[in-house]
C-alpha positions in Angstrom: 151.8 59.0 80.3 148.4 57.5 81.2 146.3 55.1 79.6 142.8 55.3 78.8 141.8 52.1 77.9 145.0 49.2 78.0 146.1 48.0 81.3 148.5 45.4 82.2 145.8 42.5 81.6 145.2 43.4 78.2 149.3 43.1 77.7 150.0 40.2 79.7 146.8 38.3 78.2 147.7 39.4 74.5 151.3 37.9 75.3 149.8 34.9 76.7 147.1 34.3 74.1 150.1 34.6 71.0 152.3 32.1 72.8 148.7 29.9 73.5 148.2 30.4 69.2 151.5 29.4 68.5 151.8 26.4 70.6 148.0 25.3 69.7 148.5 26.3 65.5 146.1 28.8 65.4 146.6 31.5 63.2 143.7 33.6 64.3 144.4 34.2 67.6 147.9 34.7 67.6 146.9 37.2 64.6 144.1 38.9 66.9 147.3 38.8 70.1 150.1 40.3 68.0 147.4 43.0 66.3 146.5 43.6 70.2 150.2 44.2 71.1 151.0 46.2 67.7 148.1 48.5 68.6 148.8 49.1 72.2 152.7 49.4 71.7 151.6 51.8 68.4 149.5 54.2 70.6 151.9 54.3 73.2 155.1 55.2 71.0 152.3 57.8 69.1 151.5 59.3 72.4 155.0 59.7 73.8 156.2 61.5 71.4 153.0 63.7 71.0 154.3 66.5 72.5 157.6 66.7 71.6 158.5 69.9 69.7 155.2 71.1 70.8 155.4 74.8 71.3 152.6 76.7 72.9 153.4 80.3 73.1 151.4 83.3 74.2 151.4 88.0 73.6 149.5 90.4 74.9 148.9 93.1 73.4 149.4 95.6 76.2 151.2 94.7 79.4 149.6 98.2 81.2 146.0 99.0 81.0 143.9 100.8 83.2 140.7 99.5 85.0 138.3 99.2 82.4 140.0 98.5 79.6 140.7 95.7 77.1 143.7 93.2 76.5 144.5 90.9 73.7 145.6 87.7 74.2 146.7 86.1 71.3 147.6 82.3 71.9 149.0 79.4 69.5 150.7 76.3 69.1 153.4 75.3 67.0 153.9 71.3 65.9 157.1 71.2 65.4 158.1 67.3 63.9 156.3 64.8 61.3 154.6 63.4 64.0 150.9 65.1 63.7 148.7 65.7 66.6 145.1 64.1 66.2 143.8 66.2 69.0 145.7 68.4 71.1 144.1 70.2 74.8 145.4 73.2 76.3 144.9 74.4 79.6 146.0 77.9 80.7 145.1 79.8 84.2 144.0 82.5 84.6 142.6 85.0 87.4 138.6 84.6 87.4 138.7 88.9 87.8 139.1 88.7 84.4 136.6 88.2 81.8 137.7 86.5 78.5 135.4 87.6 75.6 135.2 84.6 73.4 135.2 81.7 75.3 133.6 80.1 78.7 136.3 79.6 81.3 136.2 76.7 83.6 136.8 76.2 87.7 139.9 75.9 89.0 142.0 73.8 91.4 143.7 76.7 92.2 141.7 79.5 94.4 140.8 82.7 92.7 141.8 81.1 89.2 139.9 79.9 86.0 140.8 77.5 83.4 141.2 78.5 79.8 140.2 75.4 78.0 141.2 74.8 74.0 141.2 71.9 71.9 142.1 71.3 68.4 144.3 69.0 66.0 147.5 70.2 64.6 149.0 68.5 61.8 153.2 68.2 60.9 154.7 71.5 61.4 151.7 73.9 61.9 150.7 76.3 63.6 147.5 77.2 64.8 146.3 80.4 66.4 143.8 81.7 68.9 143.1 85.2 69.6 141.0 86.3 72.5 140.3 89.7 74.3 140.0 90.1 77.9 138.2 92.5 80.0 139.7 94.0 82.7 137.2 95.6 85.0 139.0 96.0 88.1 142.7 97.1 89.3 145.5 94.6 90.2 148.7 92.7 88.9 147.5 89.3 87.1 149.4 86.3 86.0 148.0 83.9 82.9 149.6 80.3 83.3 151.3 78.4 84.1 149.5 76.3 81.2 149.4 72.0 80.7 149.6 70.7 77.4 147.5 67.3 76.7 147.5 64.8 73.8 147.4 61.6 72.7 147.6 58.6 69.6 144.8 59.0 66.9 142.6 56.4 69.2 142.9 57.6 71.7 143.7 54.7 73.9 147.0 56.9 75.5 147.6 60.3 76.1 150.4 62.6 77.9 150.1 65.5 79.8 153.2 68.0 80.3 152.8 71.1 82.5 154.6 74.3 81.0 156.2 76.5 83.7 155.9 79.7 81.7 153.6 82.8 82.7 153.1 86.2 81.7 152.0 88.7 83.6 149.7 92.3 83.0 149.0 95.5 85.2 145.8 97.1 85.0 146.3 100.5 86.6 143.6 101.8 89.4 141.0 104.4 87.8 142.3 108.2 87.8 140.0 110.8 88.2 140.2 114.6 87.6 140.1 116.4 91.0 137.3 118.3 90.4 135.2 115.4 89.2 136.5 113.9 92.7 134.8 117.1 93.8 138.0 118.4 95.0 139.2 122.2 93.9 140.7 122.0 91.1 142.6 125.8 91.7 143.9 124.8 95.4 143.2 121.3 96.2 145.7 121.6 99.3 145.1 124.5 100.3 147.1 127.0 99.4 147.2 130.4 99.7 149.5 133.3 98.2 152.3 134.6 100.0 154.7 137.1 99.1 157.7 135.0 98.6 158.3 132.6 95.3 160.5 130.5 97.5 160.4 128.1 100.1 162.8 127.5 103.0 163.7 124.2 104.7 164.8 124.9 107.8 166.7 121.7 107.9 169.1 123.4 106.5 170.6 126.3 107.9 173.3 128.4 105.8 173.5 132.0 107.6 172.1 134.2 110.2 170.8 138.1 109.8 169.3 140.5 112.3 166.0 140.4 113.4 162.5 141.9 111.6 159.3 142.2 113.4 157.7 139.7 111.0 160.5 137.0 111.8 159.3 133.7 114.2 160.5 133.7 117.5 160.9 129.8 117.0 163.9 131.0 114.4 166.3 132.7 116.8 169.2 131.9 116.9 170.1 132.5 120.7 173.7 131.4 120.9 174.2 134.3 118.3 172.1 136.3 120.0 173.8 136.1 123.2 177.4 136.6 121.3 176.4 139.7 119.5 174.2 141.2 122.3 171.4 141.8 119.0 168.3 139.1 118.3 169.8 137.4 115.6 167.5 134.6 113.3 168.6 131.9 111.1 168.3 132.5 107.2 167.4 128.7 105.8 168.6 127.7 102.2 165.7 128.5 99.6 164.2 126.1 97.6 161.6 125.7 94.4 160.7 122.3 95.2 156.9 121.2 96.5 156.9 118.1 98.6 153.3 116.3 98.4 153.1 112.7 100.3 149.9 111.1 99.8 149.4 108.4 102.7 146.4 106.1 102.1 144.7 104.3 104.8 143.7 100.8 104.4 142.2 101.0 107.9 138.2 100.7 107.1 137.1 99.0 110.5 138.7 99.6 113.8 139.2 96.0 114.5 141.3 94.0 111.4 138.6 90.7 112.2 135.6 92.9 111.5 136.6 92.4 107.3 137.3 94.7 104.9 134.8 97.5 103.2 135.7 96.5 99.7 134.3 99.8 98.2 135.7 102.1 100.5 138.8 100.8 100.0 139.2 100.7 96.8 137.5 104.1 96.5 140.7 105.4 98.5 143.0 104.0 96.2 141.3 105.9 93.4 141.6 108.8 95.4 144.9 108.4 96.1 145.6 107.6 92.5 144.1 110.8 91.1 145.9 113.2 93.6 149.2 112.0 92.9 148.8 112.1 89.6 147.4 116.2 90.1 150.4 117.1 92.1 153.1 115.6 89.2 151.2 117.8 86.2 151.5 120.6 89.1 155.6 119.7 89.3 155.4 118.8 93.0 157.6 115.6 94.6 155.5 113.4 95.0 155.9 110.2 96.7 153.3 107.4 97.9 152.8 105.6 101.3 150.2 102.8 102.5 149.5 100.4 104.4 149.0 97.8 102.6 151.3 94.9 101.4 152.0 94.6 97.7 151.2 91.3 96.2 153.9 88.2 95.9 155.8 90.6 99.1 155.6 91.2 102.7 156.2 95.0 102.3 153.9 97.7 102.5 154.0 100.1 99.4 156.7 102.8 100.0 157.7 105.6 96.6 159.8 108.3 98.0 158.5 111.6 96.2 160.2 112.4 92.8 159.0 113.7 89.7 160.9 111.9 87.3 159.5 110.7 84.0 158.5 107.6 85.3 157.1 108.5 88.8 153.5 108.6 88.1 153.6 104.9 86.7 155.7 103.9 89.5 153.0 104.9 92.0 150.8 103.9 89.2 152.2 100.3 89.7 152.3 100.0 93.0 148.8 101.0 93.7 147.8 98.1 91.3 149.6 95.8 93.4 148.5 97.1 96.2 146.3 94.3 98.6 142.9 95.8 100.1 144.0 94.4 103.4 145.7 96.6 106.2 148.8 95.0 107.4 150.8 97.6 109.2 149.7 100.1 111.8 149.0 103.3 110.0 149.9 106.0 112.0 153.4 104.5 113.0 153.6 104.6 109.4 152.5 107.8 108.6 155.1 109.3 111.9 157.9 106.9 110.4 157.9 108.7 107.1 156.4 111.8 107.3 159.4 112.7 108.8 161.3 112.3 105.8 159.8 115.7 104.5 161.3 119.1 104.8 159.1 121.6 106.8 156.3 123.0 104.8 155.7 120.2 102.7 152.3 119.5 101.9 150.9 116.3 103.6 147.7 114.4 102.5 146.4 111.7 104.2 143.2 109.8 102.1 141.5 107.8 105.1 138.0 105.9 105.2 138.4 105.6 109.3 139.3 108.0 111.7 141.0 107.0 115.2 142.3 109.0 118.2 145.8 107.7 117.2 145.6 108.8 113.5 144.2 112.3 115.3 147.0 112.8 117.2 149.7 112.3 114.3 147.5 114.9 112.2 147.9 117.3 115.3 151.9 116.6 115.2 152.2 117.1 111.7 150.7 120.8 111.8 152.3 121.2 115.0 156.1 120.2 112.7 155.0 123.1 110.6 153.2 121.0 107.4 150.0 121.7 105.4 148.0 118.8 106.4 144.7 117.6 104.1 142.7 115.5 104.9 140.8 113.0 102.4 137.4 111.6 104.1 136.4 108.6 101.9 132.3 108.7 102.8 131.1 109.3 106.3 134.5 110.0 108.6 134.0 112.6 111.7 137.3 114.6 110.8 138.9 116.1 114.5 138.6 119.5 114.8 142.3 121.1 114.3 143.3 124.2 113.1 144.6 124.7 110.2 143.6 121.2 108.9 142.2 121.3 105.0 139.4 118.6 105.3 137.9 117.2 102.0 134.8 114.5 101.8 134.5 112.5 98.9 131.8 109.3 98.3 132.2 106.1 99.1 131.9 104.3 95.7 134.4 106.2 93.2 135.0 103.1 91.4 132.3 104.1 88.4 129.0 103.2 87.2 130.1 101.4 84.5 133.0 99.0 84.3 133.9 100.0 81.2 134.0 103.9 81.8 137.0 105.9 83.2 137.9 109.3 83.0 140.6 110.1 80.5 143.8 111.7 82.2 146.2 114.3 80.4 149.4 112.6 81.0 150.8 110.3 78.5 151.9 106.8 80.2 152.5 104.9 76.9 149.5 103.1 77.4 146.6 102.1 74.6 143.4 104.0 75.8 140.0 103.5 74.1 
């Protein structure tokens, strides 16, 4: 409760001026005292209660877009007793990324905010709606709210102020782009080349042995069974259908974290990384996603073990869009922690903006373990010079022209596209 206009001396002096009529027979003032003190105690009852059964509700219309897209936020309040409301104000955050269509949005106490500002009357038991649409023109995971409610008597002379603790919260999805509009093969993206066999073996798991063929690996001997039956034996591995593609994005675009943060090459690498996980889950690969970078509201860097379940692409979808520009983890540790999670031969693509001697030497170990490494340069990156190591350049700005534009993707998220 706060009051605009009565303070203690108007009270005080209104009680002191009736008793002063009273004593002194004067009708008018201790007319003009108790009208005083009926008006003040009138407002003040009047604004109390102003927001009780006040409901202020809010729905979206989508809770997953993608960057570029629209959302609408319809918003109302419900009045729900006798008591109307002569003028009612509503406050809601919300993050200044995002554009609201209709109205003007205000500064906020709160950094990277905006304030939503409506005012309007609501009589007994009414509701009254709002509907606005917001633009969302880049990728991330935004919260609207929480709101504060403020209102008063008809004079104004009181008013109350009640902050709401509800939010709701919307995804907008980072931009997904066909590989060869990337300018990325669409046939072999990775790489690959025929072979002879339909299946692939994991040597990690080893159910047999045979004799040896002249096109056989000397690295697949098995010598104790060698030695035992006085013929070069070789381990048979079990066969498997399955394609293993990790996609490891690089946060890294400086090689010192206090120099900043490239903002477009950054985000460019998400999209990257976006669009080729999306290509290797319509191509039925395992696909799983590694950064970097800390999701926001956590303290853990963004970890999907490859699958290829229904809902993989919008978990890696998900997770990119909470992803924070910022490197906080050292990325080849992380790219040696869990590449080693993959079976041999798996296909291993690493989307970088910055190349080090340490992220070098982890490439080199990874064709060395026997996988098909690709390299994703986002702009100008002097790639090492290893054999067998499929390098791809792409530009630095793959964020669009337009804010508005994207290019339409084949797989069906259950998302509203224009």
């Amino acid at each position: 409760m706060r009051s605009n206009f009565f303070t203690s001396i108007w009270i005080y002096g209104a009680g002191v001026f009736l008793l002063l009529g009273m004593a002194l027979r004067q009708p008018a003032l201790s007319i003009l005292a108790l009208l005083t003190l009926l008006t003040a105690g009138g407002s003040w009852l009047w604004s109390r209660r102003s927001l009780d059964g006040v409901v202020y509700e809010r729905t979206l219309s989508a809770t997953r877009v993608f960057r570029g897209e629209s959302i609408v936020l319809t918003a109302s309040v419900v009045n729900r007793k006798w008591l109307p409301l002569p003028w009612l104000e509503v406050e809601d955050q919300i993050s200044d990324r995002v554009k609201v269509r209709e109205r003007e949005t205000l500064p906020s106490a709160r950094p990277g905010m905006t304030l939503l500002r409506i005012t309007t009357s609501v009589r007994w038991f009414e509701r009254v709606t709002w509907t606005f649409h917001l633009d969302c023109p880049e990728r991330g995971a935004y919260v609207i709210g929480p709101p504060s409610l403020r209102s008063g008597d008809l004079f104004g002379f009181f008013s109350r102020e009640e902050r709401r603790t509800d939010q709701c919260r919307f995804i907008v999805y980072p931009r997904v782009v066909p590989l060869e509009d990337l300018g990325l093969p669409a046939l072999h993206p990775f790489g690959e080349r025929r072979v002879p066999h339909h299946l692939i073996t994991d040597p990690a798991r080893t159910i047999g042995i045979r004799d040896y063929r002249p096109e056989d690996s000397f690295r697949f001997i098995h010598w104790k069974a060698t030695a035992r039956m006085q013929e070069v034996q070789v381990k048979v591995f079990e066969p498997t259908v399955s394609v293993h593609l990790g996609v490891f994005l690089c946060l890294d675009t400086f090689e010192r974290y206090w120099e900043g943060v490239d903002y477009q090459r950054a985000e460019s690498a998400i999209v990257a990384a976006a669009s080729i996980a999306a290509h290797g889950l319509e191509q039925r690969y395992l696909v799983g996603m590694y950064a970097n970078g800390v999701l926001a509201g956590s303290d853990q860097a963004l970890r999907i073990p490859a699958g290829r379940g229904p809902d993989q692409l919008t978990a890696i979808l998900e997770g990119l869009a909470k992803l924070t520009p910022l490197a906080a983890t050292n990325f080849p540790r992380l790219l040696r922690q869990e590449a080693r999670r993959f079976p041999w031969g798996s296909t291993v693509v690493v989307v970088a903006a910055l190349m080090t001697t340490a992220l070098a030497n982890e490439l080199a170990a990874l064709l060395a373990a026997g996988h098909r490494v690709v390299l994703v340069c986002i702009g100008d990156v002097e790639p090492p010079p290893l054999p067998g190591l499929v390098v791809h350049t792409l530009p630095e700005n793959l964020l669009g022209a337009t804010p508005g534009h994207r290019y339409v993707h084949t797989i069906d998220l259950g998302v509203s596209r224009p």
